[in-house]
N, C-alpha and C positions, 0 to 999 in steps of 0.2 A: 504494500500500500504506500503509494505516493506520500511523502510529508505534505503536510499544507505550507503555502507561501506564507512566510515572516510577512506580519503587516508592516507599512511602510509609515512611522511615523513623521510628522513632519518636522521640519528643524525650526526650533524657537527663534522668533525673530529677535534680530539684536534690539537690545537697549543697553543706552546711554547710564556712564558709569553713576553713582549716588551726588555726585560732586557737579557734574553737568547736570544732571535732571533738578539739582536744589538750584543751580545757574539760571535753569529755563524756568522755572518756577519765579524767581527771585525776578526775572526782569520786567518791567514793563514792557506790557503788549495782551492780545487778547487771545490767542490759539493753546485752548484745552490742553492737558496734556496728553490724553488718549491720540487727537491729531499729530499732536508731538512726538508721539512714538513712533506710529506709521511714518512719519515727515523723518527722523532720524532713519529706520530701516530702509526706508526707500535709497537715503544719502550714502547709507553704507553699500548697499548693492550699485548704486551708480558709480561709489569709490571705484570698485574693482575694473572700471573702465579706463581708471589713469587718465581722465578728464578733470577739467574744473565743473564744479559745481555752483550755481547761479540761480539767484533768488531775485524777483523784482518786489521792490516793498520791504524795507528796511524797517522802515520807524525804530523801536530803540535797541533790537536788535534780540530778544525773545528767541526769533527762529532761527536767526543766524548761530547762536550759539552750540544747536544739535548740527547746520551745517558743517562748521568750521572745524567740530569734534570728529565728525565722519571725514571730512577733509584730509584732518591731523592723519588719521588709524590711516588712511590710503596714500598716503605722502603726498596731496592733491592739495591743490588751492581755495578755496571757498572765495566765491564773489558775489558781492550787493549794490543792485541797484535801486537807490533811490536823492530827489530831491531835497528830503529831507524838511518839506514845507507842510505833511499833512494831506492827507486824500480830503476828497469831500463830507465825509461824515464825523470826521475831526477837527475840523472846522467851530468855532466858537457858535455855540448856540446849537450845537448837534448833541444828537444821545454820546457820542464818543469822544466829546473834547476833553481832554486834560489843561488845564491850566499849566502846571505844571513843566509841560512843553513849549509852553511861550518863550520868548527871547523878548524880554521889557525891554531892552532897548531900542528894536526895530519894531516889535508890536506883533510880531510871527511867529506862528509855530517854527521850531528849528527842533530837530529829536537829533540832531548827529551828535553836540556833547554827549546828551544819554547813550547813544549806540557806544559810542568809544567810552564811555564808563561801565558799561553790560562786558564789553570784550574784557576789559581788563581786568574787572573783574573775575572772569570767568577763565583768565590766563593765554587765551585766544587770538589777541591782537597778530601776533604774528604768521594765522593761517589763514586772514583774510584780507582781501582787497578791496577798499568800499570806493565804490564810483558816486562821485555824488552830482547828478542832473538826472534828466527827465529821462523816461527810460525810451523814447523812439528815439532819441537823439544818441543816449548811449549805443545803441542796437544798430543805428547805420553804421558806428565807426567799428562794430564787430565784427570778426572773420574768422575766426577758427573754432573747431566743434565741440561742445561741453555734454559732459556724463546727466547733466540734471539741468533741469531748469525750473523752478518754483516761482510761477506766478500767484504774486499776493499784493498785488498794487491797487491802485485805485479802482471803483465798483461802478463805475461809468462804463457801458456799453463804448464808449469812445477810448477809454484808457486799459479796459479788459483786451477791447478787441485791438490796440496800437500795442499791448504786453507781448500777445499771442506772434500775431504778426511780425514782430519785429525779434523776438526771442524762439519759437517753436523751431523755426527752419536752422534753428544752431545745433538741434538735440542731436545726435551723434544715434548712427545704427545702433539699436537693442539700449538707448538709454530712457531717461525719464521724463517726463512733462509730469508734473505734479502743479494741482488748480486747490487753489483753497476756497473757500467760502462758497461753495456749492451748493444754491439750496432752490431745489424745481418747482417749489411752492411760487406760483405770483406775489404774494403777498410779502414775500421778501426783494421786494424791487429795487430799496435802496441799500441792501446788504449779499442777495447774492444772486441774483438773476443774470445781471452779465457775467460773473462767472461760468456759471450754468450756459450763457448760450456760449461761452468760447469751449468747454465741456462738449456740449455737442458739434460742435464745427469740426474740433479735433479728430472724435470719432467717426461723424460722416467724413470726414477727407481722404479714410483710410487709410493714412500714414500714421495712426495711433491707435493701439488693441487698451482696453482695460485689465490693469492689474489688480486694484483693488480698492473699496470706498471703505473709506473710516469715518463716520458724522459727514461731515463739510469737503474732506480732501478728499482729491482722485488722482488716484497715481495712473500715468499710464507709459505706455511704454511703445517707443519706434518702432514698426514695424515693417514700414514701406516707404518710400521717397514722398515728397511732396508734407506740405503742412497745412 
């Protein structure tokens, strides 16, 4: 009589050591940490591509902190695009303004102090590179191919779809396009509907398969040319 096949379990996904996860806790910004985990395992397997990894949407640097740590483990670079002025619903008078982030001198939101006191905190400063402008403007002067790309920028059908556009066509064969704030419901129009529709652009274009949804983020993964 035949043995029966050994079931195949599956391999636990990485997390982020006690130290980084009190890091990502500890900074300001809004993404759960269950997304946080998913967003770290996703960066560990783009590691192994020996690519950089790229995030649009800094603010005080929260999720950079799981990038730059998956970064570090793959000897890889960690990159962040953003402004640094504040998306639309950060905005004074919005459900998500901090005060906090203001710069009373000029009257503006500026969160890049805080990013570079998240890093340094978190001992990280020297496995990332932060761009600071608008992310179509970074994205023209780009040219070579990254393991990951984490769009988390502004919630504008205008700034979702100039992330997409201007970032997806970099994703490298078999890497990642990771979308935060994904939510199909209408009623989340000023929080995740553009997301949502660059979500599905990706997958109708057939250059991206799904890998997996955790809450808000969807990872997916390169599979064909074209974005």
């Amino acid at each position: 009589m035949a043995a029966e096949p050994t079931p195949q379990v599956p391999a636990q996904a990485p997390a982020p050591k006690p130290d980084i996860l009190a890091a990502f806790e500890a900074a300001k910004g809004f993404m759960p940490v269950s997304e946080g985990l998913a967003l770290y395992a996703a960066a560990v397997e783009a590691g192994r591509l020996g690519l950089p990894l790229l995030e649009v949407g800094t603010y005080c640097g929260r999720s950079t902190i799981l990038l730059a740590d998956a970064a570090r483990a793959a000897g890889v670079t960690a990159v962040t695009v953003d402004h640094h002025r504040g998306s639309e619903e950060q905005q004074p008078g919005w459900e998500y303004h901090d005060p906090e982030t203001v710069d009373p001198e000029v009257g503006r939101m500026d969160t890049l102090p805080l990013f570079r006191r998240t890093l340094h905190k978190a001992g990280l400063e020297d496995h990332v590179i932060a761009l600071v402008g608008r992310s179509p403007q970074v994205a023209r002067l780009w040219n070579s191919p990254l393991g990951l790309v984490f769009i988390d920028g502004g919630h504008t059908d205008e700034h979702a779809t100039g992330d997409y556009e201007g970032w997806a066509p970099h994703v490298a064969e078999g890497g990642l396009l990771v979308i935060h704030d994904v939510f199909p419901d209408p009623a989340d129009e000023f929080t995740g509907q553009a997301p949502y529709h660059v979500y599905l652009r990706a997958l109708e274009s057939g250059a991206f398969s799904e890998v997996s949804v955790s809450d808000s983020l969807r990872v997916l993964r390169r599979t064909g040319p074209g974005s």
